[in-house]
C-alpha positions in Angstrom: 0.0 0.0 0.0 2.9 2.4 1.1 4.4 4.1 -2.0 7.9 3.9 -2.8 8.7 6.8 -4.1 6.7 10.3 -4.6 6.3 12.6 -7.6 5.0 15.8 -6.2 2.9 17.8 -7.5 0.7 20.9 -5.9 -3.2 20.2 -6.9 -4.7 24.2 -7.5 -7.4 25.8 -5.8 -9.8 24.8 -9.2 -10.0 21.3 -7.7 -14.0 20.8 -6.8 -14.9 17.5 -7.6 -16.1 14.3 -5.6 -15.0 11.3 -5.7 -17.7 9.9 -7.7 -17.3 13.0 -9.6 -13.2 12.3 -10.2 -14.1 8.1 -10.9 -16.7 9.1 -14.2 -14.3 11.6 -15.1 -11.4 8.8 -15.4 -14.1 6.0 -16.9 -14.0 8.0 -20.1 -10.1 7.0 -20.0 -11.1 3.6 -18.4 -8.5 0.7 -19.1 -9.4 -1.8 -22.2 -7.2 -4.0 -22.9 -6.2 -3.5 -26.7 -6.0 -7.2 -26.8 -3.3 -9.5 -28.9 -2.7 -7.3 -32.5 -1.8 -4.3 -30.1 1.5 -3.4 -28.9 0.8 -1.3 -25.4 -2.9 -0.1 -23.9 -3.0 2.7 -21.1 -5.9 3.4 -18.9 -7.4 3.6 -15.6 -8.0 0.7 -13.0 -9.5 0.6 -9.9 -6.5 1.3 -6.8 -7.9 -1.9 -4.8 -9.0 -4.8 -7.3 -11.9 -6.2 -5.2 -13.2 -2.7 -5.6 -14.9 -1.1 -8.9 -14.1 2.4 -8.1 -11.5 4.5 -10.2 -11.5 7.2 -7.8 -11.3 5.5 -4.6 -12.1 7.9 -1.2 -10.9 7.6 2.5 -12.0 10.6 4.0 -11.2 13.1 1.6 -8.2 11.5 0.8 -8.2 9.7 -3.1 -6.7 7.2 -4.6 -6.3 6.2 -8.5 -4.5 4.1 -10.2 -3.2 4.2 -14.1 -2.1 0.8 -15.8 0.0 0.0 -18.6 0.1 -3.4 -20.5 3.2 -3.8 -23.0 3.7 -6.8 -24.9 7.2 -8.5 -24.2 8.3 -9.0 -27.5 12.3 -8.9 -27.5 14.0 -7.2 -30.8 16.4 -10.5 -31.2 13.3 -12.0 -31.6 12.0 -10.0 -34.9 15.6 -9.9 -35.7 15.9 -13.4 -36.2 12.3 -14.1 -37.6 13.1 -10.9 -39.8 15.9 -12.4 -40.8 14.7 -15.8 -41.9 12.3 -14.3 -44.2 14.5 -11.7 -45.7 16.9 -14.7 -46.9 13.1 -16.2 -48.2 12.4 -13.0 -50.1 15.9 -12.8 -51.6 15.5 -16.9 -53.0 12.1 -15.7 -54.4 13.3 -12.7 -56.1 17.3 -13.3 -56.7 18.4 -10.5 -54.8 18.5 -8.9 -51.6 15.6 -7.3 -50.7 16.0 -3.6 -50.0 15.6 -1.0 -47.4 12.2 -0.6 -47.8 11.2 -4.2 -48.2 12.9 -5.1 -44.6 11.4 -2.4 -43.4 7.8 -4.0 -44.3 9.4 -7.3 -43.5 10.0 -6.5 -40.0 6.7 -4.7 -39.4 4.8 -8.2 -40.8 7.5 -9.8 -38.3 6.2 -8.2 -36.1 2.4 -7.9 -36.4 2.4 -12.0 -36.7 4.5 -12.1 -33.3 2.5 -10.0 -31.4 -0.9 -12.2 -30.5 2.1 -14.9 -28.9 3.9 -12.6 -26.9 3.4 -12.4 -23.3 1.7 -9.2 -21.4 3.0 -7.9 -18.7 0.9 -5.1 -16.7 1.9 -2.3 -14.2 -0.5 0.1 -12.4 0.8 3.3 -10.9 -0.7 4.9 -7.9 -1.3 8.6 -7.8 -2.8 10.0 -4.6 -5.4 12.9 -4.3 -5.2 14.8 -0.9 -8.0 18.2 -1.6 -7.2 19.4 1.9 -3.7 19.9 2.0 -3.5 20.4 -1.8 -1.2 17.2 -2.8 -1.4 15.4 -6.0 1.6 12.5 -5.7 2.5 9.9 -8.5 4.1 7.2 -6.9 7.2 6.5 -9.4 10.8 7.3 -9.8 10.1 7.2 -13.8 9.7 10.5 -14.9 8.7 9.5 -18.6 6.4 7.6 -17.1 4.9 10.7 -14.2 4.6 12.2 -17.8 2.6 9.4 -19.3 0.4 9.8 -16.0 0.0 14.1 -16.0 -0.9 13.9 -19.4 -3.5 11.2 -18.8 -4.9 13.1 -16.0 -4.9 16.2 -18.1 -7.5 14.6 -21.0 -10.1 13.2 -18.2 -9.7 16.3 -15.7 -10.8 19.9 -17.1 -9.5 22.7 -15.9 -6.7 20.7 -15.0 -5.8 21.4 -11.3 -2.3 20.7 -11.1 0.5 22.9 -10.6 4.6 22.5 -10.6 5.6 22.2 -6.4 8.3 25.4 -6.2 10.4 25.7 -3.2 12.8 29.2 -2.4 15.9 26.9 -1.8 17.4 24.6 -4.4 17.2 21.2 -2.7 20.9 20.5 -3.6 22.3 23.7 -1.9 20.2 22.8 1.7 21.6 19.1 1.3 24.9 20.7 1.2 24.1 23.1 4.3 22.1 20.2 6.1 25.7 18.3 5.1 27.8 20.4 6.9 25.8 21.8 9.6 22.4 20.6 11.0 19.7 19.3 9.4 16.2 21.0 9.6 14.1 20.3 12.2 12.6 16.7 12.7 15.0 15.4 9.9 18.4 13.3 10.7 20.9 12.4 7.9 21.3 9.1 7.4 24.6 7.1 5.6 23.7 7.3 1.8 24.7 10.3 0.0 25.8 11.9 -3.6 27.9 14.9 -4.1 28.3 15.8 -8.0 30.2 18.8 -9.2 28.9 20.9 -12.2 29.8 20.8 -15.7 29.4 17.9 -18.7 32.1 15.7 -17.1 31.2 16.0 -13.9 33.4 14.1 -10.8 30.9 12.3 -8.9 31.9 10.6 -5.1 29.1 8.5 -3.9 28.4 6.8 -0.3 26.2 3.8 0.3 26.1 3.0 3.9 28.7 4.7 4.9 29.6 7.7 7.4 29.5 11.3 6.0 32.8 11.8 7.5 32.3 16.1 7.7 35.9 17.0 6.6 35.6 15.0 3.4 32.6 16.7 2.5 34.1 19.9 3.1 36.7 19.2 0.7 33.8 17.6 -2.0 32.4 21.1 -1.1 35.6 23.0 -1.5 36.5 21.1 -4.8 33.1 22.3 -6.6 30.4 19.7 -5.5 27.3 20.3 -4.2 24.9 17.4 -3.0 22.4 16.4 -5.1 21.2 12.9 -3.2 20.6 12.8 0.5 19.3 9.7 3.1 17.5 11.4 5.9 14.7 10.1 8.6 12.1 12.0 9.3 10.7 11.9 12.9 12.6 8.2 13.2 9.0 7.3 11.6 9.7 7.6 7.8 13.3 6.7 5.5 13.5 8.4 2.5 16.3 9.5 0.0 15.7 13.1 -1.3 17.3 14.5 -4.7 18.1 17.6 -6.0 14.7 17.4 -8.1 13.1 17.1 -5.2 12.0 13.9 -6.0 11.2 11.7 -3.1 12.9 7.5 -3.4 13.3 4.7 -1.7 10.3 5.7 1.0 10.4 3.3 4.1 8.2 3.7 7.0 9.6 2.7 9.6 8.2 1.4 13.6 4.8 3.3 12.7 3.8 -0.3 10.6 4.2 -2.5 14.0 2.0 0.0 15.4 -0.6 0.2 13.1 -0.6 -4.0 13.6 -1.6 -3.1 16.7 -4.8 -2.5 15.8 -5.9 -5.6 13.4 -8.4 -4.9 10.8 -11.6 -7.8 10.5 -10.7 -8.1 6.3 -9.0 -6.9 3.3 -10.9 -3.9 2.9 -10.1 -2.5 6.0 -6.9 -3.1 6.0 -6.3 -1.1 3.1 -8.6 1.9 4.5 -6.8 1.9 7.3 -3.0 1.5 5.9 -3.9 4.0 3.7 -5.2 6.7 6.2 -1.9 6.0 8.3 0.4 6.5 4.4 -2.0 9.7 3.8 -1.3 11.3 7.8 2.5 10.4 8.0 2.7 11.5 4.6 1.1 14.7 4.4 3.5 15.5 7.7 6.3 14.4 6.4 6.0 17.2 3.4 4.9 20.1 5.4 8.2 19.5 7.4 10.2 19.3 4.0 8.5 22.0 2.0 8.7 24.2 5.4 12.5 23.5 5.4 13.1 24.3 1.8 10.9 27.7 1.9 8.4 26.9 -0.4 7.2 29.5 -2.6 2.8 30.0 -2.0 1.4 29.3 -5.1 -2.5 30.2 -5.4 -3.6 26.3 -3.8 -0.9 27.1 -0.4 -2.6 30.7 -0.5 -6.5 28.9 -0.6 -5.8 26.2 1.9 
């Protein structure tokens, strides 16, 4: 249930729709599967698959989900079937075929492959919080965040979503949090990557290991500026934060034993409820980050 890594996004003051309101807006880009003749389909699935809502609604927290379904057909594959019939056409006609007839070749290769390839499918979560003006695309893709805004932007008219600006570039605070003290409620943790400027830039990375402070002053001195960060949050929530302010690796941490605490009867409440507790430590989590990093009030901080 707990995403892995967050997109963010600020969702504008122009947001006034329900969640049954938001699930028939996304059923008119509703998931069919193209079936066999077609490469890739994209659409909209239900978050929770015993459930048939798209826009699904704890509170006034939402939750959608967009899937994609690519057919895994390898290029060795229509290489080699490509091949086989090129040396076919070439017996036939007495000579090799040319750039245009492989061209068709491969895309008949192709076509006939495609209804016995395999399908693989992958749905994306992207959670809606109204009251604190989040929109967050759980994915460390950002071709694929792309694939998702854009899809929200044909169902969702005027489209409420707005870049997240913050007053300090995330990689110069990394380098202050680095060398002094980290904002309040955050503690650095051992992964880290400093990366100097320019096209061949030196790059010194550390997995797991202590952010000895004199090496980074010299890192610092020598033109680099961090632009990866480990840190905790609260000792509740492990994260890795990057100079696009792009949130990976997102690990809560005790706050899952003590949400066990409190068992749910079945599936469905489980899910509610582990997704009220990601929603709350989330939604904390940010205010504490965008607080640290200044962010600038757009006209959806200015509403709420």
């Amino acid at each position: 249930m707990w995403f892995k890594n967050l997109k963010l996004f600020r969702l504008s003051a122009s947001w006034n729709w329900t969640a049954e309101q938001f699930g028939e807006l996304l059923a008119k880009e509703a998931f069919v599967s193209a079936g066999a003749a077609a490469p890739m389909s994209v659409g909209w699935v239900p978050p929770r698959e015993e459930d048939v809502r798209l826009g699904y609604s704890v509170g006034r927290q939402l939750l959608c989900a967009f899937r994609t379904e690519k057919k895994l057909l390898p290029a060795s594959v229509i290489n080699q079937f490509t091949k086989v019939r090129a040396q076919e056409l070439e017996d036939q006609q007495g000579f090799k075929p040319g750039r245009k007839q492989l061209k068709d070749l491969k895309e008949e290769v192709t076509n006939s492959l495609l209804p016995r390839a395999f399908s693989l499918q992958r749905d994306t979560r992207v959670w809606i919080d109204p009251v604190n003006h989040w929109l967050v695309v759980d994915s460390a893709s950002a071709t694929k965040v792309e694939e998702i805004i854009s899809a929200l932007g044909k169902a969702l008219y005027p489209f409420p979503v707005e870049p997240l600006h913050v007053t300090i570039s995330p990689a110069v605070a990394m380098t202050d949090w680095l060398l002094g003290e980290p904002p309040a409620h955050f503690t650095i943790d051992q992964d880290a990557e400093m990366r100097a400027g320019g096209d061949k830039a030196a790059v010194v990375r550390y997995v797991k290991h202590t952010l000895d402070l004199d090496d980074i002053k010299k890192h610092v001195q020598a033109g680099k500026q961090c632009t990866r960060l480990a840190l905790t949050w609260n000792d509740r929530i492990s994260f890795v934060l990057t100079d696009n302010l792009d949130i990976k690796r997102v690990a809560p941490q005790d706050i899952l034993d003590q949400s066990e605490q409190h068992m749910a009867t079945n599936e469905a409440e489980k899910f509610d409820s582990d997704m009220t507790l990601m929603c709350a430590e989330l939604n904390l989590l940010l205010a504490s980050l965008v607080d640290a990093l200044e962010e600038k009030k757009s006209d959806a901080a200015q509403a709420a």
